[in-house]
VEXLOTI-41381 format. One record per residue (C-alpha): residue number from 1; x, y, z. Coordinates in nm, 4 decimals, decimal comma. Example, Ala and Ser with C-alpha at 12.3 -4.5 7.8 and 13.67 -1.06 7.14 Angstrom:
2
<rec><seq>1</seq><u>1,2300</u><v>-0,4500</v><w>0,7800</w></rec>
<rec><seq>2</seq><u>1,3670</u><v>-0,1060</v><w>0,7140</w></rec>
end
This chain:
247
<rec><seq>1</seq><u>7,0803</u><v>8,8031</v><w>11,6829</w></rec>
<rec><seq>2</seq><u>7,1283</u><v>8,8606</v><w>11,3280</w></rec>
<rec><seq>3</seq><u>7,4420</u><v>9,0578</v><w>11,1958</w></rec>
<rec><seq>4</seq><u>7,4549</u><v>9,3076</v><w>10,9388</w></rec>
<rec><seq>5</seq><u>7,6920</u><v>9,0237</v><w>10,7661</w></rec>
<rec><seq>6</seq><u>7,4120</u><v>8,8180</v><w>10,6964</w></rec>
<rec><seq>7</seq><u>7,1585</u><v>9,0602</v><w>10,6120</w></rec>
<rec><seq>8</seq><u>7,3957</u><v>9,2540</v><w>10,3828</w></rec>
<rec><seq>9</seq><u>7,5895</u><v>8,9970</v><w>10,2389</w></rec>
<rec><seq>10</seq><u>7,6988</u><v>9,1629</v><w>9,9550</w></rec>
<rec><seq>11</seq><u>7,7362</u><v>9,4900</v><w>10,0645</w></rec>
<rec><seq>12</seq><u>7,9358</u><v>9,3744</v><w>10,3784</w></rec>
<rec><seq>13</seq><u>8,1840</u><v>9,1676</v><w>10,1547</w></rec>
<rec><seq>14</seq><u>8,2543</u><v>9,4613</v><w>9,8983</w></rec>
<rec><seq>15</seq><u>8,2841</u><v>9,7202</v><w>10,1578</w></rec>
<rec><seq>16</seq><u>8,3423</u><v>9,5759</v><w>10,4842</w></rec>
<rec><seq>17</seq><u>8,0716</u><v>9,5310</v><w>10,7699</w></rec>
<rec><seq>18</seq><u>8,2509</u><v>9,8281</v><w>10,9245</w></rec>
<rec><seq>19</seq><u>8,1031</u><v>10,0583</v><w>10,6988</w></rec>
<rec><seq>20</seq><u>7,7417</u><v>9,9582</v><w>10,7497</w></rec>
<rec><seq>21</seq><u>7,8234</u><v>9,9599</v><w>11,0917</w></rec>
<rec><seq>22</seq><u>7,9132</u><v>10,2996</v><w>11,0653</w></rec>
<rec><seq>23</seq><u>7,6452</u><v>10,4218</v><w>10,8360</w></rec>
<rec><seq>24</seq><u>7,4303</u><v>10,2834</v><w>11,0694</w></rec>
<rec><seq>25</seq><u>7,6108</u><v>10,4250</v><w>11,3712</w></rec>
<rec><seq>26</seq><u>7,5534</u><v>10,7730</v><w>11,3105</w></rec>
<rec><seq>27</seq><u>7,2041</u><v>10,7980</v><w>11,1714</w></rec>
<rec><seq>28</seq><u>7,1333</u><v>10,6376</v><w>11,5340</w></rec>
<rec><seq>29</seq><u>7,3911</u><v>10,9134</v><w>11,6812</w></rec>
<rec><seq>30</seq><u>7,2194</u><v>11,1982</v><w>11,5263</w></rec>
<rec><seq>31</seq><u>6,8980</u><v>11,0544</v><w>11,6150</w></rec>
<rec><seq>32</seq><u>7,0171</u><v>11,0456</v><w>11,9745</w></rec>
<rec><seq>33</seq><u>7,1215</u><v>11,3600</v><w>11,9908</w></rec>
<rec><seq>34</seq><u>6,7231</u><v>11,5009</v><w>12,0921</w></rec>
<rec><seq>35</seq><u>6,8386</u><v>11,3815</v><w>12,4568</w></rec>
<rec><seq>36</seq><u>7,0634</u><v>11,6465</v><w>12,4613</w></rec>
<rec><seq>37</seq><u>6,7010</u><v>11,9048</v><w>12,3320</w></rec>
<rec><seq>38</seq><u>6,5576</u><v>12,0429</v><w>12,6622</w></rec>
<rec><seq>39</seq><u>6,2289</u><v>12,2079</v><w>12,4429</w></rec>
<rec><seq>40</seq><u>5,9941</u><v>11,9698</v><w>12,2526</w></rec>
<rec><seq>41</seq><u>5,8977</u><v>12,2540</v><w>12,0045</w></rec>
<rec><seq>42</seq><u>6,3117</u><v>12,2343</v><w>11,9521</w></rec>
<rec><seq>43</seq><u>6,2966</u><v>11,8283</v><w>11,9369</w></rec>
<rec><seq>44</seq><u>6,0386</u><v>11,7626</v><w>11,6901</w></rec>
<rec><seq>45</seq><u>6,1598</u><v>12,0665</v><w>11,4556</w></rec>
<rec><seq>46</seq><u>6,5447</u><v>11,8682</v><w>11,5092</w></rec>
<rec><seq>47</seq><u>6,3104</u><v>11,5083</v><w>11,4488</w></rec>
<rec><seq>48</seq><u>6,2173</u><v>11,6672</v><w>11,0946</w></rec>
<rec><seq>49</seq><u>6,5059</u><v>11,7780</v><w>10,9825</w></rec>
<rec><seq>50</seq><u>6,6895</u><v>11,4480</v><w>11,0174</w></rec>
<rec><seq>51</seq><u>6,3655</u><v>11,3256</v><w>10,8384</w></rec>
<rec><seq>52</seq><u>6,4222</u><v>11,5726</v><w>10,5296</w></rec>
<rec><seq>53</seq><u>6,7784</u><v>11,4385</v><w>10,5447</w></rec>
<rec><seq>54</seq><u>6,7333</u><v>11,1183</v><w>10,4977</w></rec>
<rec><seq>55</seq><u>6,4225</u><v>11,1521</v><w>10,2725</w></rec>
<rec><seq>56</seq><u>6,6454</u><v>11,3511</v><w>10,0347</w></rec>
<rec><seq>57</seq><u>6,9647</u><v>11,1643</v><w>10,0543</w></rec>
<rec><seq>58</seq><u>6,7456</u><v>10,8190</v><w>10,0006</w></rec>
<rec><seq>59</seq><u>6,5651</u><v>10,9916</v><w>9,6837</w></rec>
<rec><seq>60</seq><u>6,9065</u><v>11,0721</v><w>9,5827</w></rec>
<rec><seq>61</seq><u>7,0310</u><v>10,7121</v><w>9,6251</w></rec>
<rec><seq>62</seq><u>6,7817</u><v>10,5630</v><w>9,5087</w></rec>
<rec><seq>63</seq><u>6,8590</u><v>10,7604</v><w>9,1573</w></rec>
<rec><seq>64</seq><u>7,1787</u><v>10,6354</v><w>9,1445</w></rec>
<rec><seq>65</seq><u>7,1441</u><v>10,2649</v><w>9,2451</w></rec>
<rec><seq>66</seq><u>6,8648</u><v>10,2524</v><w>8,9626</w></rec>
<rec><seq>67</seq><u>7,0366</u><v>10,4370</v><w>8,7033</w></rec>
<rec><seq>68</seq><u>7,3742</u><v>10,2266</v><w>8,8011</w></rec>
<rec><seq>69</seq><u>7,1204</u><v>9,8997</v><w>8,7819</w></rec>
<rec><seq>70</seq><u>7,0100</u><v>10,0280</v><w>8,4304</w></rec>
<rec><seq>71</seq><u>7,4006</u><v>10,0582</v><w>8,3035</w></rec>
<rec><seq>72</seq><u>7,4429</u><v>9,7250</v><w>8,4021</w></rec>
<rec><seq>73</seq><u>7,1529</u><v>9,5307</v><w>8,3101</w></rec>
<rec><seq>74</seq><u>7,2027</u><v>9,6992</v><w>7,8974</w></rec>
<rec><seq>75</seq><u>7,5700</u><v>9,6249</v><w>7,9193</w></rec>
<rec><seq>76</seq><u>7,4762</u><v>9,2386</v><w>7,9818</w></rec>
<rec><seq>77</seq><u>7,1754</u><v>9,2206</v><w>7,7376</w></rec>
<rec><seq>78</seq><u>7,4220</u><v>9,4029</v><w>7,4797</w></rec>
<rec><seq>79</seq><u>7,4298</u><v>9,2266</v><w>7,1456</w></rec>
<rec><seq>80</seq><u>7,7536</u><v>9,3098</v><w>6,9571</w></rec>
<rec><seq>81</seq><u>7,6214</u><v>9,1313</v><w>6,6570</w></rec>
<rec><seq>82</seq><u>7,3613</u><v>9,3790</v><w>6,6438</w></rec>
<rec><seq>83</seq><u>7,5232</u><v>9,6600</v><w>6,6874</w></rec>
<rec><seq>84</seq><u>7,7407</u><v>9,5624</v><w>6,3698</w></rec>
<rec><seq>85</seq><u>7,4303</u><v>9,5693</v><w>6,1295</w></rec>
<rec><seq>86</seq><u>7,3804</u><v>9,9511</v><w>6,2390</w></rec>
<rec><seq>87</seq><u>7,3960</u><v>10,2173</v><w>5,9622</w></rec>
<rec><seq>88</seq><u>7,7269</u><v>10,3926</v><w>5,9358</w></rec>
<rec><seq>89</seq><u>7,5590</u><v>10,7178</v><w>6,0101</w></rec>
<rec><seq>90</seq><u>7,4850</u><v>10,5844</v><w>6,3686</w></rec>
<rec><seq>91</seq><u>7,7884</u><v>10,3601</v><w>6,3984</w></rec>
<rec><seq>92</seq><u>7,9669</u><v>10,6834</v><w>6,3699</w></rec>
<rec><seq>93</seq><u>7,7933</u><v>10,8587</v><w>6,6209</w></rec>
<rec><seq>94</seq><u>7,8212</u><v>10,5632</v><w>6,8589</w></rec>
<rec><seq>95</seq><u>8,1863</u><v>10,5801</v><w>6,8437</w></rec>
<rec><seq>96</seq><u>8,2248</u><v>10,9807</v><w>6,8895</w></rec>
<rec><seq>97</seq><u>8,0227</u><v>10,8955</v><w>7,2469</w></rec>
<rec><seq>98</seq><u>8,2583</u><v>10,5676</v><w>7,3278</w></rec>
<rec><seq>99</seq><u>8,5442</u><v>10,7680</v><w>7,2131</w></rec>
<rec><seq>100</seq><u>8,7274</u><v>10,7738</v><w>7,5563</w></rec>
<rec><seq>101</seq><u>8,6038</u><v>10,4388</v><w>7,6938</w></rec>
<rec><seq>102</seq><u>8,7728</u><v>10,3376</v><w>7,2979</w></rec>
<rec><seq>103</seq><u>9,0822</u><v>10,4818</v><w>7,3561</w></rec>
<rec><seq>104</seq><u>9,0975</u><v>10,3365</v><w>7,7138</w></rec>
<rec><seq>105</seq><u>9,0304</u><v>10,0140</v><w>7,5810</w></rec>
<rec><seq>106</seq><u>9,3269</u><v>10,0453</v><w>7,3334</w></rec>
<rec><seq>107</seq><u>9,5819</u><v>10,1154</v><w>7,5766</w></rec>
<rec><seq>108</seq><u>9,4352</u><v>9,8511</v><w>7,8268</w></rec>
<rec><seq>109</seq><u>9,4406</u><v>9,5765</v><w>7,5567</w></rec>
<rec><seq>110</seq><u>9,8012</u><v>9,6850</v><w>7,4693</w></rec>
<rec><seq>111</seq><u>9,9901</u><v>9,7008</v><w>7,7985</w></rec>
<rec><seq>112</seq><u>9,7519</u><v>9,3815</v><w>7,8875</w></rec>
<rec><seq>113</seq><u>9,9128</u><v>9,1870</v><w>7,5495</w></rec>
<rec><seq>114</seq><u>10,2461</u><v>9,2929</v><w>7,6591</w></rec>
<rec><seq>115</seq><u>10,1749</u><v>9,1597</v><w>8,0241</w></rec>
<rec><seq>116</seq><u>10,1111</u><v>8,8126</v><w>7,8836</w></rec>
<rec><seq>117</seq><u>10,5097</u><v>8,7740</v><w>7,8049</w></rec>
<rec><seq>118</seq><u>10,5360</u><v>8,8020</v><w>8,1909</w></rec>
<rec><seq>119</seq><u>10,3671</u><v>8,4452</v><w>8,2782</w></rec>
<rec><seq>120</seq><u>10,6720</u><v>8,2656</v><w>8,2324</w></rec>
<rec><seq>121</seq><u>10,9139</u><v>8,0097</v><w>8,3993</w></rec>
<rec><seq>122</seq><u>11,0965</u><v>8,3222</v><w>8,4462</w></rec>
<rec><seq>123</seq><u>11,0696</u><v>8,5827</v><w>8,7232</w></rec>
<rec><seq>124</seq><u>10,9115</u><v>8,8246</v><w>8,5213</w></rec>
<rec><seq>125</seq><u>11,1583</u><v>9,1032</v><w>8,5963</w></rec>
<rec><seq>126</seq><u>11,3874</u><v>8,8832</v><w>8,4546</w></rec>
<rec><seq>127</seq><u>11,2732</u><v>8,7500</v><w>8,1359</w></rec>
<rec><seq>128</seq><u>11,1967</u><v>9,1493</v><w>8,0514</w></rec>
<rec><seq>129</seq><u>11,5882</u><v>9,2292</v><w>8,1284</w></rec>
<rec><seq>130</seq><u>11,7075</u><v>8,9342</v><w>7,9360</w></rec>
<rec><seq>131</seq><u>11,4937</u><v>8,9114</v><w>7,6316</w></rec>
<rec><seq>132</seq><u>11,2726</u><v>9,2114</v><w>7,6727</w></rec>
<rec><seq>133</seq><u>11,4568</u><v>9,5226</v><w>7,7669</w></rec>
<rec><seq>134</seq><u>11,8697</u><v>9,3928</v><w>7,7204</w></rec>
<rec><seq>135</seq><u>11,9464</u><v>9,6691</v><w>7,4520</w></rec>
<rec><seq>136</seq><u>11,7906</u><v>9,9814</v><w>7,6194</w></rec>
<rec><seq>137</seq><u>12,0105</u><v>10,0901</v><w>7,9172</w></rec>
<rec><seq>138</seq><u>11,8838</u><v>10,1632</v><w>8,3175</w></rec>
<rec><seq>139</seq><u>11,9599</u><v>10,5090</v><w>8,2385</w></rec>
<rec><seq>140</seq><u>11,6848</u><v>10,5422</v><w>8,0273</w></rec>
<rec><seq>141</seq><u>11,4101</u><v>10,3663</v><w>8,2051</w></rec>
<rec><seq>142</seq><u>11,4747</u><v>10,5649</v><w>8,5064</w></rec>
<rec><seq>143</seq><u>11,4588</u><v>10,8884</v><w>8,3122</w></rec>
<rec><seq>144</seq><u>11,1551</u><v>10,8238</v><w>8,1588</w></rec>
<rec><seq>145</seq><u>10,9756</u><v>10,7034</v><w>8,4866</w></rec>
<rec><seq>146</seq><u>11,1180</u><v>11,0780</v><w>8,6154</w></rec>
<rec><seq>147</seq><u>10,9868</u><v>11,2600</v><w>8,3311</w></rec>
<rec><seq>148</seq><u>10,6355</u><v>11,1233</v><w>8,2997</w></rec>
<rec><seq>149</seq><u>10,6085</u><v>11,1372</v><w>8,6943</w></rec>
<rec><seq>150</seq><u>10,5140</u><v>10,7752</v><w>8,7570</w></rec>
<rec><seq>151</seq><u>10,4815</u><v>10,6727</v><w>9,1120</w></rec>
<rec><seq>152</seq><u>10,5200</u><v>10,3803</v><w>9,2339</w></rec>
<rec><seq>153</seq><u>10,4943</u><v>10,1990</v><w>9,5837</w></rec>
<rec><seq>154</seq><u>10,8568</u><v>10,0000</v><w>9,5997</w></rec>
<rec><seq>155</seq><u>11,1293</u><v>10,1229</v><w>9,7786</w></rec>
<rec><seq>156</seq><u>11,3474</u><v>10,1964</v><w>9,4568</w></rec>
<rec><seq>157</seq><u>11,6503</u><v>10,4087</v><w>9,3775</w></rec>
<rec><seq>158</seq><u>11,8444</u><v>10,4988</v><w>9,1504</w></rec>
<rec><seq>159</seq><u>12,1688</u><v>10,3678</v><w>9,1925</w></rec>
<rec><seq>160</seq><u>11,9554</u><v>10,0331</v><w>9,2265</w></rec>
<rec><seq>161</seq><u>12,0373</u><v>9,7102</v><w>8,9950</w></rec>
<rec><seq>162</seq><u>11,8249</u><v>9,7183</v><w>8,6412</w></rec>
<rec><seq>163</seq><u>11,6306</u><v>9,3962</v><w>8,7587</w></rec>
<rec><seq>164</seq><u>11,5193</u><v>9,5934</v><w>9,0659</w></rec>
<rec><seq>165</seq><u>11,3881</u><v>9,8980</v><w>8,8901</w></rec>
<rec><seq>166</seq><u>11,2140</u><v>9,6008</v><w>8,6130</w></rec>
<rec><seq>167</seq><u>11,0543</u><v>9,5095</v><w>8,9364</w></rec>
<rec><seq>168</seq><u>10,8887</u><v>9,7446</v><w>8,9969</w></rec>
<rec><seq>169</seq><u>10,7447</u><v>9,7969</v><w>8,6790</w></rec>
<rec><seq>170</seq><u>10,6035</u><v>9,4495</v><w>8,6661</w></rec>
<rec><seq>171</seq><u>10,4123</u><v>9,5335</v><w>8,9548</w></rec>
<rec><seq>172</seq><u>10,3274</u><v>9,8722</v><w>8,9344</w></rec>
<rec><seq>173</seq><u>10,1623</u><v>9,7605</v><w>8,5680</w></rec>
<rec><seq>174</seq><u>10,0045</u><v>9,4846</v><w>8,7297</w></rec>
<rec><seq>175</seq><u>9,8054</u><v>9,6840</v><w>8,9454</w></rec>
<rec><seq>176</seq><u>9,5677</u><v>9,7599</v><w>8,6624</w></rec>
<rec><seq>177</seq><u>9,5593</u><v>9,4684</v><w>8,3763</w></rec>
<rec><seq>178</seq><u>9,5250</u><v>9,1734</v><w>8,6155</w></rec>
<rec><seq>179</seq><u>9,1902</u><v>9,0027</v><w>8,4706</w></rec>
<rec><seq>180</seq><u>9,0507</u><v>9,0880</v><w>8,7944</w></rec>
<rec><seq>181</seq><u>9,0418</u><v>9,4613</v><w>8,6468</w></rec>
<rec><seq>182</seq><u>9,0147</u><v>9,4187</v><w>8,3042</w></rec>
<rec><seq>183</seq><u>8,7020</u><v>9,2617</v><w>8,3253</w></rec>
<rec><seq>184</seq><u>8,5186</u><v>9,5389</v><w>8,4593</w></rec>
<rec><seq>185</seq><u>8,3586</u><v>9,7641</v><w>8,2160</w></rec>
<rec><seq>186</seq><u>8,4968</u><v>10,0624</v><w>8,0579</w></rec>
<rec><seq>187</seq><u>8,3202</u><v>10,3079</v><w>8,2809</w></rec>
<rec><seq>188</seq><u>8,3855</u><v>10,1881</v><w>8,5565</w></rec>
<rec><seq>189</seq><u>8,8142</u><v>10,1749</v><w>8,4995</w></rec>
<rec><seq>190</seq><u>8,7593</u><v>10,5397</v><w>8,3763</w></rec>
<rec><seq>191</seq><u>8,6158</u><v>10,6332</v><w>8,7101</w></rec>
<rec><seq>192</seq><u>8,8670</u><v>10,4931</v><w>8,9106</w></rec>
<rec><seq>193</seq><u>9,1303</u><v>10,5933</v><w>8,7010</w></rec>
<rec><seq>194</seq><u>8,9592</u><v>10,9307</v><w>8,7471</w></rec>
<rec><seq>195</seq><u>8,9905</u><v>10,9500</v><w>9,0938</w></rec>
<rec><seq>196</seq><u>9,4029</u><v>10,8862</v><w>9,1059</w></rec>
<rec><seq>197</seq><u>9,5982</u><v>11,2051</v><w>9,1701</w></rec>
<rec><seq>198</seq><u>9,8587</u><v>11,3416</v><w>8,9160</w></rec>
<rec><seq>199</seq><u>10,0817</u><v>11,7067</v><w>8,9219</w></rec>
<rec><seq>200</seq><u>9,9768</u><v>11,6513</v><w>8,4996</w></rec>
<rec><seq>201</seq><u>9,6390</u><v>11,5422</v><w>8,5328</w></rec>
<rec><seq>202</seq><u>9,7274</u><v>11,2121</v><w>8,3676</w></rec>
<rec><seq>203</seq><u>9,5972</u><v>10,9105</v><w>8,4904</w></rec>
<rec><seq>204</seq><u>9,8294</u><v>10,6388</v><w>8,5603</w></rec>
<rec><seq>205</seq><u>9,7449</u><v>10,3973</v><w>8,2307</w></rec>
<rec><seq>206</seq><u>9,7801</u><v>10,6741</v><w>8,0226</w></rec>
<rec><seq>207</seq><u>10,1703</u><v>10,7160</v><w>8,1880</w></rec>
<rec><seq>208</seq><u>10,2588</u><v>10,3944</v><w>8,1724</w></rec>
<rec><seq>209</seq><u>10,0829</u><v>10,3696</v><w>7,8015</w></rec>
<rec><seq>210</seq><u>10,3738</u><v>10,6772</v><w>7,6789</w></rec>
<rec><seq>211</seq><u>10,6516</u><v>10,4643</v><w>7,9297</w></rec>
<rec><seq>212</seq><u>10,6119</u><v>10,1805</v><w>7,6835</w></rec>
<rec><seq>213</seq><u>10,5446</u><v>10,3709</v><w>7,3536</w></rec>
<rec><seq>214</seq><u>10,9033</u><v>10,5332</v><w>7,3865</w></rec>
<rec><seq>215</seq><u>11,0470</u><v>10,2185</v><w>7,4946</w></rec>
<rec><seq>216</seq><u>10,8885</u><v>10,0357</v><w>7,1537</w></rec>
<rec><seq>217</seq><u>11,0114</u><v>10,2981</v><w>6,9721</w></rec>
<rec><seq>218</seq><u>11,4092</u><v>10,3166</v><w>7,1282</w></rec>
<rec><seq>219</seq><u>11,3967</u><v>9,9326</v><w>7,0412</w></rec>
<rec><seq>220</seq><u>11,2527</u><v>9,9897</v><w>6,6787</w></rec>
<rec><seq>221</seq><u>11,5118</u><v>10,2429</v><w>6,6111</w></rec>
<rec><seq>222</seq><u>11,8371</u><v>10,2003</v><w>6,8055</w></rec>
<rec><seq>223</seq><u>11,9364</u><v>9,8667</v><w>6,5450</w></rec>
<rec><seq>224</seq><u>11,8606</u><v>10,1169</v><w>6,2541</w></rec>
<rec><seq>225</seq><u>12,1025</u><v>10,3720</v><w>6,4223</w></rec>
<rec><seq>226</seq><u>12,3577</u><v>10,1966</v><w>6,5180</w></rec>
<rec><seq>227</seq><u>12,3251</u><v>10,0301</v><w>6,2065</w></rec>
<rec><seq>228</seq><u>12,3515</u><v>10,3948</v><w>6,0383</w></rec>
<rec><seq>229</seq><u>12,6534</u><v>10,4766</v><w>6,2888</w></rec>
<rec><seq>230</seq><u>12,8473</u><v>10,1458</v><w>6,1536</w></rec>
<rec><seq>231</seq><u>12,8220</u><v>10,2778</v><w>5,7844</w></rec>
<rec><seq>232</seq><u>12,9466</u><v>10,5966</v><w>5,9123</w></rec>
<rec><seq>233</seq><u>13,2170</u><v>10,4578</v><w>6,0854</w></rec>
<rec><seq>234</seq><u>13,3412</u><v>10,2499</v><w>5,7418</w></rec>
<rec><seq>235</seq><u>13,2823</u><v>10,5289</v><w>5,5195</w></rec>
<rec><seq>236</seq><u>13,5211</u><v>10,7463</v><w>5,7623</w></rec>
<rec><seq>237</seq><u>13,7864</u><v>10,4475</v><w>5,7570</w></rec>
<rec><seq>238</seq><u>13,7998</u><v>10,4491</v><w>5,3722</w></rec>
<rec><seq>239</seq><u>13,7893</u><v>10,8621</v><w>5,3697</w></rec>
<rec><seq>240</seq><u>14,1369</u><v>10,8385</v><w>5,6123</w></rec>
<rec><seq>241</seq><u>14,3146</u><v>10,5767</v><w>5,4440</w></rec>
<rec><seq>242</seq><u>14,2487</u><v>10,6945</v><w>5,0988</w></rec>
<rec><seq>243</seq><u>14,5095</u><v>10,9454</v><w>4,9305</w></rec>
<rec><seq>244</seq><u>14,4381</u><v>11,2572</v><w>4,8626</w></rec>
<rec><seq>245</seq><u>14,6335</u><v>11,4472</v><w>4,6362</w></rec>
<rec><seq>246</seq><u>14,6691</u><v>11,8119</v><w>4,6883</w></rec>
<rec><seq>247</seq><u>14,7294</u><v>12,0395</v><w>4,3600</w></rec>
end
């Protein structure tokens, strides 16, 4: 007997036989249910409504798989070399349309660069605490994981060791610019992005995008303060041990 394995292949190893199974499974229930219809006028009107069902819902996927088959097939013919001899005019109008699918690529190919300093003989907890992350303080990172309301799925606290908390950003990040995802095309990381739940309706890129951007931005400017603070410091020395005379 043949399985649904081998005459769905594809569908069976991106979903799981169990869910043909099931799909499968309860058009045969519902069908089934006219042994339960003691009139035949009663049966056949039951027999054509579970015909206008799945008439409708098969029109309805059948829309989608083709227009989801269309999306694909222009994405893989696209020419990029083309597209650069366009007129401005239209470039222009191009990019207002890609304008989120633009931005999401930014922030991908950011946090995705900064992954690539993770790859090393190092745990990658680790290298960030040692080389990455030594001048800004635990204090910090667990206050701004707080404030942007970042979840994550490790058991952390925080009272926890700075490596362990750097742990769990290495993986949380790692759920979504492994090459596995990064590959896929725009829309279709901006639809499962969509679907993630947030109390501030931002998705969890976008989170960890503003995690790093203040953490850039402590490391850019803490040398120039404390450099700033030092002066201070001497110019307050020289103010005490000068004399002052008083008139």
């Amino acid at each position: 007997m043949t399985t649904n394995a081998e005459l769905y292949p594809l569908i069976c190893e991106n979903n799981s036989s169990y869910q043909v199974d099931s799909y499968i499974n309860c058009i045969n229930n519902i069908v089934r249910q006219t042994n339960q219809i003691v009139k035949d006028d009663d049966e056949i009107a039951y027999l054509e409504e579970i015909h206008k069902l799945l008439e409708t819902e098969y029109l309805k996927g059948k829309k989608l798989i083709e227009s989801k088959k269309r999306i694909a097939t222009q994405h893989k013919n696209l020419d990029l070399e083309k597209v650069k001899t366009l007129p401005d005019d239209i470039l222009y109008e191009i990019k207002s349309y890609l304008a989120p699918e633009l931005n999401y690529a930014r922030k991908m190919g950011v946090l995705r660069k900064l992954s690539f300093n993770w790859t090393c003989w190092l745990r990658p907890a680790v290298y960030l605490e040692r080389d990455y992350l030594f001048a800004v303080p635990k204090d910090l990172i667990v206050k701004l994981v707080d404030s942007l309301s970042i979840g994550y799925s490790m058991s952390v606290k925080s009272g926890d060791k700075k490596e362990r908390w750097l742990e769990m950003i290495v993986e949380e990040c790692d759920k979504f610019i492994i090459q596995k995802v990064t590959s896929m095309r725009m829309d279709k990381l901006l639809f499962n992005h969509r679907q993630e739940y947030s109390s501030n309706n931002q998705r969890r890129i976008d989170k960890w995008y503003s995690f790093w951007l203040n953490i850039v931005v402590f490391k850019k400017y803490r040398k120039e303060l404390e450099a700033k603070k030092g002066k201070n410091v001497d110019k307050l020395k020289a103010l005490k041990n000068k004399k002052i005379a008083v008139k």
